[in-house]
C-alpha positions in Angstrom: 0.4 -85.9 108.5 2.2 -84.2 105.7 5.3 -86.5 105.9 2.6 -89.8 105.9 1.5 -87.8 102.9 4.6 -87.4 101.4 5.7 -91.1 101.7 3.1 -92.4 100.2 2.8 -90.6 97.2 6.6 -91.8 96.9 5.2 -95.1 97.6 3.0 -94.8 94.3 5.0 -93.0 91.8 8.4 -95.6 92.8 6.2 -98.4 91.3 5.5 -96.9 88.3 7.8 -99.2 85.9 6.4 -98.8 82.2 9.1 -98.7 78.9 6.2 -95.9 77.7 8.1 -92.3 79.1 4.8 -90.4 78.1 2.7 -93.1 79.8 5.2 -92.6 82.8 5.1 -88.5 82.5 1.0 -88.5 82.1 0.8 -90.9 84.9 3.2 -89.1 87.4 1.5 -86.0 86.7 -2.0 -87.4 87.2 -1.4 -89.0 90.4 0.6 -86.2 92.0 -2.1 -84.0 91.2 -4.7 -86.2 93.0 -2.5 -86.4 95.5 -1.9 -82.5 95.9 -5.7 -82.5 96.1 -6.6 -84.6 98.8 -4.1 -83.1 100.8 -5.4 -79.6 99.7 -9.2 -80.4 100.5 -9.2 -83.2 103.0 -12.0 -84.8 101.8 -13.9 -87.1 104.5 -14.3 -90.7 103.3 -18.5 -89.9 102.8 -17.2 -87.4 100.4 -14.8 -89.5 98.8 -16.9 -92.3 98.1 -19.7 -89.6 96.6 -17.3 -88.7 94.3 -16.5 -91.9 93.5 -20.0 -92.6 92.9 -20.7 -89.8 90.8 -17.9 -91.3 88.3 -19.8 -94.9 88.1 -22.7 -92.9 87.5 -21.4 -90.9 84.7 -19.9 -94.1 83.0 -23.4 -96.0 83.2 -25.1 -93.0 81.9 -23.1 -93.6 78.7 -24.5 -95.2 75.7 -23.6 -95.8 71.9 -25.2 -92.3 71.4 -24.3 -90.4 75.1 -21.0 -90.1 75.8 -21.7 -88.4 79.6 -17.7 -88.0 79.9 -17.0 -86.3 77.1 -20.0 -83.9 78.7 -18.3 -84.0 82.0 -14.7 -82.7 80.1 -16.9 -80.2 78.0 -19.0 -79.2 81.1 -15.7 -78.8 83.2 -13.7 -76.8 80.6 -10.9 -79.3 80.3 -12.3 -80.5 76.5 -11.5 -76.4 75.9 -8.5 -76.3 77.7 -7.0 -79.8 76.1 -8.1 -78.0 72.4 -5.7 -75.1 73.3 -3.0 -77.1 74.1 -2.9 -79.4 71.5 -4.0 -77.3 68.4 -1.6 -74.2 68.5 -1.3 -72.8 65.3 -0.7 -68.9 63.3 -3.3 -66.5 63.7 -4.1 -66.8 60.3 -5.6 -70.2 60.7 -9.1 -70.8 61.4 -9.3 -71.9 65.3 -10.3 -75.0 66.7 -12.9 -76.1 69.3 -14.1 -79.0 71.0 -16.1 -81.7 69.2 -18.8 -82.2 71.5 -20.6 -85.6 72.2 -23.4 -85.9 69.4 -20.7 -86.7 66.3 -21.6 -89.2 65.0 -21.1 -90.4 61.2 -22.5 -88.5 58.8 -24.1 -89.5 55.5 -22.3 -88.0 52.2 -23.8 -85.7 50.0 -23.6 -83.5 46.8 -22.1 -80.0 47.4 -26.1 -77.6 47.4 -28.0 -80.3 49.2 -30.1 -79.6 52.1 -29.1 -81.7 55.4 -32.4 -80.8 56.8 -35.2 -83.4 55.8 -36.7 -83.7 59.1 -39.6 -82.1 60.7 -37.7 -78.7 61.1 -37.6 -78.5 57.0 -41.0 -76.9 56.9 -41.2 -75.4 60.4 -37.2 -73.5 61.0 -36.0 -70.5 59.2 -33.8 -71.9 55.7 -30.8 -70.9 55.7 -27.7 -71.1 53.3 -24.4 -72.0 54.4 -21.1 -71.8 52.1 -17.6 -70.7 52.5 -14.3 -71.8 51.0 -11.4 -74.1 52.7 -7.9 -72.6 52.1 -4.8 -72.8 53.6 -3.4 -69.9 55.7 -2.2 -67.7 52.4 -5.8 -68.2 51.2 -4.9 -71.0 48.6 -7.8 -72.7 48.1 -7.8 -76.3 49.1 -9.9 -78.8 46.5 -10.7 -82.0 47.5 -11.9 -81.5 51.4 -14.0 -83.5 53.0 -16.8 -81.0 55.1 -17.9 -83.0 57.9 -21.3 -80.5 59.5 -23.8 -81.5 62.0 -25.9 -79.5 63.7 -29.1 -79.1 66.6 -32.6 -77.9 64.3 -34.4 -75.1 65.4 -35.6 -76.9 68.9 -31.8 -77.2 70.3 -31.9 -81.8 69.6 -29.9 -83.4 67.2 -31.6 -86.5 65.2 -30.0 -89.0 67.8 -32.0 -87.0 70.7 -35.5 -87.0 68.7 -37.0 -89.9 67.2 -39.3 -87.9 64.7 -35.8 -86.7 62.9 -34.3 -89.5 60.3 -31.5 -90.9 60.7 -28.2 -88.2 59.1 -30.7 -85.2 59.9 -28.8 -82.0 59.7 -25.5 -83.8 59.0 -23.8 -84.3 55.9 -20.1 -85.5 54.6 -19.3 -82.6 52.0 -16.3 -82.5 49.1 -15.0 -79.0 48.2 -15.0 -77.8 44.6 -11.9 -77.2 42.6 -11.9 -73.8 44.0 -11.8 -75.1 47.9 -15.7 -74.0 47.8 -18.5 -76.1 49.9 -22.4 -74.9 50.0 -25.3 -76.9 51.3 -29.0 -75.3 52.7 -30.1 -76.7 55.9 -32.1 -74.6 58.6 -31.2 -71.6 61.3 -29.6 -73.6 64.7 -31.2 -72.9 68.4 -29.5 -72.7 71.1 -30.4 -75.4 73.7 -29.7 -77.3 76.7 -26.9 -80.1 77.1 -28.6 -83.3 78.9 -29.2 -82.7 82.0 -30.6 -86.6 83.6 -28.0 -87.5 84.0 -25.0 -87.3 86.7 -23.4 -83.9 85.0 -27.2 -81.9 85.1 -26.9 -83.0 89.0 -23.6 -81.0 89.0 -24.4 -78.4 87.2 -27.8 -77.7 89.4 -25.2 -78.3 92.1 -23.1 -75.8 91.4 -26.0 -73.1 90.1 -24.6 -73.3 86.7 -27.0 -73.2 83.3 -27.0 -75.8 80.7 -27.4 -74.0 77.3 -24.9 -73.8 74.7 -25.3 -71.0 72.2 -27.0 -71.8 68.3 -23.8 -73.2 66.5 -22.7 -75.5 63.6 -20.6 -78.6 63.9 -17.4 -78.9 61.7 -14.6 -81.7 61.4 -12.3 -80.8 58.0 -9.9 -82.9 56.7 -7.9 -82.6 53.3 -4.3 -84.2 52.6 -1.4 -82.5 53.7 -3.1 -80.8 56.2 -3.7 -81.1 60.2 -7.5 -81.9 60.6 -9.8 -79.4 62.2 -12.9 -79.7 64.5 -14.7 -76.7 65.0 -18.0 -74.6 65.7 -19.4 -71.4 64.0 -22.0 -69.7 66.5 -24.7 -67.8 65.2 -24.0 -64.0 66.3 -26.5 -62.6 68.6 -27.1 -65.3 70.8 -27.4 -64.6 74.4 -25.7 -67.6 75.4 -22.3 -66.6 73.4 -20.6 -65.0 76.7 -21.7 -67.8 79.1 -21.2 -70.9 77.1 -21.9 -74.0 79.1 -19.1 -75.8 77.5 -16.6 -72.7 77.6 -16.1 -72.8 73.3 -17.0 -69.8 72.0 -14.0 -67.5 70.1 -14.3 -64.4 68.6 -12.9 -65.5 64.9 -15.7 -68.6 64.9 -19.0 -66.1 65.7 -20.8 -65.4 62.3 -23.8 -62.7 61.6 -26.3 -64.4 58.7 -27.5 -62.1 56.7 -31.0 -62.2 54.5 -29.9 -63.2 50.9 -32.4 -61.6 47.6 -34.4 -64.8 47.8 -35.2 -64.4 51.3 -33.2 -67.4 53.0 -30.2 -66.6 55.2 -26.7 -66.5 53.9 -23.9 -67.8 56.4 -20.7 -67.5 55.3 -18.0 -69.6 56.9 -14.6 -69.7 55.7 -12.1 -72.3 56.5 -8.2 -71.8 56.7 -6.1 -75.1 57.8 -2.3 -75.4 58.8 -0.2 -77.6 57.0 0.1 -81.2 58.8 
């Protein structure tokens, strides 16, 4: 069985013929790995053909607002793992994370606006949210753009709920000429990633929960500079050590503190690596 095995993987990878060497490498890899599998688990062809399933099922889920595969990586640790390997940098430098599926574009606005206008505005705890971007000697960097978006205090973003507008708790920001961004928006929740579809079936499968920890979206870009995508959490959430979506790092957990006029301050600094 091993040496059918054997030939037929040599079968595959000889008629591989692409002038791309990383598209050869990746694809080599990949289906060597797949290979390895099958003959590690020996799946029967009911079990196959689940599996297979479970991937049509995960692409129909997706929609211009769902992306179920990027859930799947997140859910799976590979969006975590793929982070690490493509975003080393000093230990200086603020770290990266994974991006998550509810991105989506964000509408630009005057550095001490508020990004919450929906239903939360009246209803979360306010909270104030500023830092500086630098590079890794702590010069400041003028001239970002801040790109936040966040869950409100009930765990949905505004593409989840239709009583939130349109841009609710996002916001495309522009740092000062000191490298400084603030804005006021409301205290995140923790909450649940989508669990109708196919990955909630694995998850329930595997005895697994769904909830991410409270955190704060971040994608920061500025010239000369490597972009950055990253959370902050919010300290004291008892989701931080069992993160559905395996994120969470030390360096990106922040404590707010009550400011003198009673909202929460949540300091967040930024440091990026030269491109």
């Amino acid at each position: 069985m091993d040496d059918e095995l054997d030939g037929l993987l040599a079968q595959v990878l000889a008629r591989t013929d692409t002038a791309d060497p990383r598209l050869a490498e990746i694809f080599r890899s990949a289906v060597t790995h797949l290979h390895a599998f099958v003959r590690e688990v020996r799946p029967t062809e009911q079990e196959w053909l689940r599996g297979l399933d479970f991937l049509v099922r995960t692409g129909q889920t997706c929609t211009g607002t769902r992306n179920e595969f990027i859930l799947l990586s997140d859910m799976l640790g590979l969006t975590s793992a793929v982070d690490a390997v493509a975003h080393p940098g000093p230990p200086e430098a603020t770290p990266s994370s994974v991006e998550g599926p509810f991105h989506s574009p964000a509408p630009r606005r005057a550095l001490g606006a508020t990004i919450a206008e929906g239903p939360e505005h009246g209803r979360a705890e306010p909270t104030f949210v500023h830092g500086r971007v630098t590079d890794c000697e702590g010069t400041p960097v003028p001239g970002a753009t801040v790109d936040i978006w966040q869950a409100d205090d009930a765990g949905f973003y505004d593409t989840q709920d239709g009583e939130q507008p349109p841009g609710n708790l996002r916001g495309l920001f522009t740092t000062d000429e000191d490298g400084r961004y603030w804005f006021s928006s409301v205290l995140p929740s923790s909450y649940p990633v989508p669990t109708d579809g196919p990955v909630g079936e694995l998850l329930t499968a595997l005895g697994r929960h769904p909830m991410r920890p409270a955190h704060i979206h971040y994608h920061v870009e500025a010239e000369g500079f490597r972009p950055l995508t990253t959370h902050v959490f919010v300290a004291g959430d008892e989701y931080l050590g069992s993160d559905a979506a395996f994120a969470v790092k030390d360096a990106l957990v922040v404590a707010p503190e009550p400011r003198e006029d009673g909202v929460l301050g949540f300091a967040f600094d930024i440091r990026l690596v030269p491109a």
